[in-house]
Biotite code that builds the C-alpha atoms (Angstrom):
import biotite.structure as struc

atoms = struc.array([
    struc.Atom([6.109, 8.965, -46.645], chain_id="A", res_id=1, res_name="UNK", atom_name="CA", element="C"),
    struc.Atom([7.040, 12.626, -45.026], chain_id="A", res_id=2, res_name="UNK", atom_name="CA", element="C"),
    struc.Atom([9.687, 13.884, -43.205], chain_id="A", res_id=3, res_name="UNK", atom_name="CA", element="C"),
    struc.Atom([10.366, 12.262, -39.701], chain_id="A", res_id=4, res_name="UNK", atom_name="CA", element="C"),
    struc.Atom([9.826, 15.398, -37.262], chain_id="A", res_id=5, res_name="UNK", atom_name="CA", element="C"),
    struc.Atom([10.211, 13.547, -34.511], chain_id="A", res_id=6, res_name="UNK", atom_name="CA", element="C"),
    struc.Atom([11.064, 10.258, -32.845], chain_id="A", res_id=7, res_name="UNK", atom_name="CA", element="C"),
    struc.Atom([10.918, 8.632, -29.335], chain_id="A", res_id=8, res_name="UNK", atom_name="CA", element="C"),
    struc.Atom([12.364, 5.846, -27.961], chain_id="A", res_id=9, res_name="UNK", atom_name="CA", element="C"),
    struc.Atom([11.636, 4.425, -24.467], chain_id="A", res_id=10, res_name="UNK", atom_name="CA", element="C"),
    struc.Atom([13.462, 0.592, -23.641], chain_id="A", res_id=11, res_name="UNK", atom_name="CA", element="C"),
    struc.Atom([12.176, -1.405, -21.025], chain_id="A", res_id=12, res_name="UNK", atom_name="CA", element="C"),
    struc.Atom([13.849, -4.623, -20.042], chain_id="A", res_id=13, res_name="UNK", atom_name="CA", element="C"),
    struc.Atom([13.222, -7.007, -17.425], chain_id="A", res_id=14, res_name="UNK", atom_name="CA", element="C"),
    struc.Atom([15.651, -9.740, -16.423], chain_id="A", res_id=15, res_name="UNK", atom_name="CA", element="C"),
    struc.Atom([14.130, -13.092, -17.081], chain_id="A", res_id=16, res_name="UNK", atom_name="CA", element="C"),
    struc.Atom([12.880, -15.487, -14.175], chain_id="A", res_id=17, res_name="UNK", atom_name="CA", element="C"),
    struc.Atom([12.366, -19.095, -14.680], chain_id="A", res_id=18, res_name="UNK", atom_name="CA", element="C"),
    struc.Atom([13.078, -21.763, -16.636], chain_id="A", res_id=19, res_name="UNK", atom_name="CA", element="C"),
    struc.Atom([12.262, -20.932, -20.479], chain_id="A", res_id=20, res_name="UNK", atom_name="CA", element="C"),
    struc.Atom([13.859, -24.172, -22.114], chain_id="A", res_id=21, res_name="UNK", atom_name="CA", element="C"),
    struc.Atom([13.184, -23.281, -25.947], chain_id="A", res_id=22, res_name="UNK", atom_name="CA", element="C"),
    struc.Atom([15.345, -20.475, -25.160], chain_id="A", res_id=23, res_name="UNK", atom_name="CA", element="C"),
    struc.Atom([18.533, -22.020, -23.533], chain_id="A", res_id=24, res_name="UNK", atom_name="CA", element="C"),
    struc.Atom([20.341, -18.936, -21.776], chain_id="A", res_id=25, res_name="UNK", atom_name="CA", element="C"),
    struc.Atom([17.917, -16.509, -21.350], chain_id="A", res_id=26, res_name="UNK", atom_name="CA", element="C"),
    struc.Atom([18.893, -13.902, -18.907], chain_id="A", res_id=27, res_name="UNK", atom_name="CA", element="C"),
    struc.Atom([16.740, -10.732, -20.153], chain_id="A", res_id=28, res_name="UNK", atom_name="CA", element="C"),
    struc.Atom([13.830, -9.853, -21.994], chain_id="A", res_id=29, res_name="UNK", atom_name="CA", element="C"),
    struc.Atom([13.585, -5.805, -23.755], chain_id="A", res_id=30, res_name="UNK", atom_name="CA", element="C"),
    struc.Atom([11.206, -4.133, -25.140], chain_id="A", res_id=31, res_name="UNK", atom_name="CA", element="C"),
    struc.Atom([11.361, -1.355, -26.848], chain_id="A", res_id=32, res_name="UNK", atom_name="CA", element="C"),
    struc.Atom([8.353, 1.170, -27.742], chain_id="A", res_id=33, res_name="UNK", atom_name="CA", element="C"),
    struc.Atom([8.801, 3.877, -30.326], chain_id="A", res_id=34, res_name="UNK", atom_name="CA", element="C"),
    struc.Atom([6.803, 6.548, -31.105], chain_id="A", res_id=35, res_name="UNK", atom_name="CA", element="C"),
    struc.Atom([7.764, 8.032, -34.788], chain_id="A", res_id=36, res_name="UNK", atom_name="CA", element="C"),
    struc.Atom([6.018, 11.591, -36.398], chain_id="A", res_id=37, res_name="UNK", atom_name="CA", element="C"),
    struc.Atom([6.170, 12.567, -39.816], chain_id="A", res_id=38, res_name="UNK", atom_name="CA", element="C"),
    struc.Atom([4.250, 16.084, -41.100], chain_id="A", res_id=39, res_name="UNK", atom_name="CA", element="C"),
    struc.Atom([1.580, 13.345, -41.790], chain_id="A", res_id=40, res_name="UNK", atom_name="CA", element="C"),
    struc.Atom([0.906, 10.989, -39.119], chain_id="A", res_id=41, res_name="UNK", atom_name="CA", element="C"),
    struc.Atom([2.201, 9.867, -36.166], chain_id="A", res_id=42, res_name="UNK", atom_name="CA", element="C"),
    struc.Atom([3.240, 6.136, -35.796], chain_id="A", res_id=43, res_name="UNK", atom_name="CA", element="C"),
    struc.Atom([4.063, 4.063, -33.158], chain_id="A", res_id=44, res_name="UNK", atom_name="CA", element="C"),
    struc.Atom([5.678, 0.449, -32.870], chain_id="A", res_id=45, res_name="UNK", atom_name="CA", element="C"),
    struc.Atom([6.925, -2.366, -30.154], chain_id="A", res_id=46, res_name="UNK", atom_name="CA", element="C"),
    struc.Atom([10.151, -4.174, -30.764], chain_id="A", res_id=47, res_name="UNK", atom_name="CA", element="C"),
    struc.Atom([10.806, -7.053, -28.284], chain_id="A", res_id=48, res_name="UNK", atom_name="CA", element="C"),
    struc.Atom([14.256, -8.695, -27.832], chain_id="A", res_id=49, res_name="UNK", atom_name="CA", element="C"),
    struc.Atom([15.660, -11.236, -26.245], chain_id="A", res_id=50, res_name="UNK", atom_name="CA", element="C"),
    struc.Atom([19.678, -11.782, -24.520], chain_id="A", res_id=51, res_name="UNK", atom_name="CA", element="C"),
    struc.Atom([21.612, -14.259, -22.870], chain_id="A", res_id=52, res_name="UNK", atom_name="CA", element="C"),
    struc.Atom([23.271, -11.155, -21.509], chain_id="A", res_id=53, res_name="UNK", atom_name="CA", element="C"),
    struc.Atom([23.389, -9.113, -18.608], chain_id="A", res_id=54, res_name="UNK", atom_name="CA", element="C"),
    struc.Atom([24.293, -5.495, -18.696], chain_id="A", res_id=55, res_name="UNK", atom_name="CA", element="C"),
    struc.Atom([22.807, -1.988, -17.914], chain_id="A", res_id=56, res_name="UNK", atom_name="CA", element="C"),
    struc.Atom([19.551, -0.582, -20.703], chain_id="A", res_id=57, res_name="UNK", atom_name="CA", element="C"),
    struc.Atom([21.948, 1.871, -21.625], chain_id="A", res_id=58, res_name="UNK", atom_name="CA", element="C"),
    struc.Atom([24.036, -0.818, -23.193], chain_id="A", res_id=59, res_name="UNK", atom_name="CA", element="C"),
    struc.Atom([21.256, -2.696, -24.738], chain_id="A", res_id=60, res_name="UNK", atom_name="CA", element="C"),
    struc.Atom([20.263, 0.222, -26.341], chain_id="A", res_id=61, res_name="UNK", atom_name="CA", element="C"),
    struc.Atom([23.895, 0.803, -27.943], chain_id="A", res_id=62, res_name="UNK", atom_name="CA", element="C"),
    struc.Atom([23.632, -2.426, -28.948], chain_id="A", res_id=63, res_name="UNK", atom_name="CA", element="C"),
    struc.Atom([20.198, -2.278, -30.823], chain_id="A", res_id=64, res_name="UNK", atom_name="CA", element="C"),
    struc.Atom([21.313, 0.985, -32.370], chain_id="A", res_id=65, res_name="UNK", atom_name="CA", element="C"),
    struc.Atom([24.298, -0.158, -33.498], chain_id="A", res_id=66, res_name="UNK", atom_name="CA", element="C"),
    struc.Atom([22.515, -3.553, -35.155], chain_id="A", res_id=67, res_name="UNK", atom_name="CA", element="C"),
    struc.Atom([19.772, -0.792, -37.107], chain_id="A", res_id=68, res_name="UNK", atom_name="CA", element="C"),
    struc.Atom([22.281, 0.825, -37.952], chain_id="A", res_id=69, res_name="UNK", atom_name="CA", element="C"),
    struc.Atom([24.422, -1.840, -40.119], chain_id="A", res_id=70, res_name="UNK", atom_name="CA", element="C"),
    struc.Atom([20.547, -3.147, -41.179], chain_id="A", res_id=71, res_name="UNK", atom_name="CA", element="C"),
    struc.Atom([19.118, 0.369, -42.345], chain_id="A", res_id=72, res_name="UNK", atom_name="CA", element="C"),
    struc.Atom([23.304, 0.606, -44.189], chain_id="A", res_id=73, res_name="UNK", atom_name="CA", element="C"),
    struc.Atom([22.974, -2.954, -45.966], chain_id="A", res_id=74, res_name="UNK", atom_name="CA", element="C"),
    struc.Atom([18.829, -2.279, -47.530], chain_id="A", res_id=75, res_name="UNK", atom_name="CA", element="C"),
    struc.Atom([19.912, 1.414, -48.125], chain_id="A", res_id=76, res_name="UNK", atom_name="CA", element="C"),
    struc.Atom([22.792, 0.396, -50.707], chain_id="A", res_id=77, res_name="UNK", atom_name="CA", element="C"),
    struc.Atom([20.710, -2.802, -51.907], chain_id="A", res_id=78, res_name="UNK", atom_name="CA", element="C"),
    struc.Atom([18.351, 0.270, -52.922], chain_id="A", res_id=79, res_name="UNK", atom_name="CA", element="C"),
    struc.Atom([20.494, 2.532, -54.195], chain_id="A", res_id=80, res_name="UNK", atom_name="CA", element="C"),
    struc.Atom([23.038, 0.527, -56.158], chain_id="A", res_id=81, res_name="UNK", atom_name="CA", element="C"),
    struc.Atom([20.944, -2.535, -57.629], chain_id="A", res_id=82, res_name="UNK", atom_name="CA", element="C"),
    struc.Atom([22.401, -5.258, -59.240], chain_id="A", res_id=83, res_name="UNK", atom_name="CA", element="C"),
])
C-alpha cells in the first residue's frame, strides 16, 4: 500500500429541497470528495451522506470524523487481536 503523504478533504453540502418521501426527514445532503497520495499513486474518492439535521459543514465534518474514527478503531483491533 505506501505511506499516505498526503490527504485532502473538501465537504460540500446542500440543504435538501422537496419532498423525498423514502427518506422521511431529510434536511441536508453532503458530499464529501477526498483526494488521498501515497509514494505510489494518488487516489481519489466521493462519500455522500445524508441528515435530518441542520447545522454549519464545520459540524458535519466533526461529525463524519468522529464516526471514521470509532470505524477505522473497531476493524483496526478486529485486525490486530483476532479471535
Amino acid at each position: 500500500m505506501g505511506m499516505v503523504v498526503s490527504k485532502k478533504e473538501k465537504l460540500v453540502f446542500a440543504i435538501a429541497k422537496g419532498n423525498y418521501p423514502e427518506w422521511i426527514g431529510l434536511k441536508t445532503i453532503i458530499r464529501v470528495e477526498c483526494e488521498r497520495q501515497t509514494s505510489r499513486k494518488i487516489e481519489n474518492s466521493v462519500r455522500y451522506y445524508i441528515s435530518s439535521l441542520t447545522e454549519k459543514a464545520v459540524k458535519f465534518a466533526q461529525r463524519i470524523r468522529g464516526y471514521w474514527g470509532v470505524e477505522n478503531k473497531v476493524h483496526y483491533e478486529a485486525r490486530c487481536y483476532p479471535r
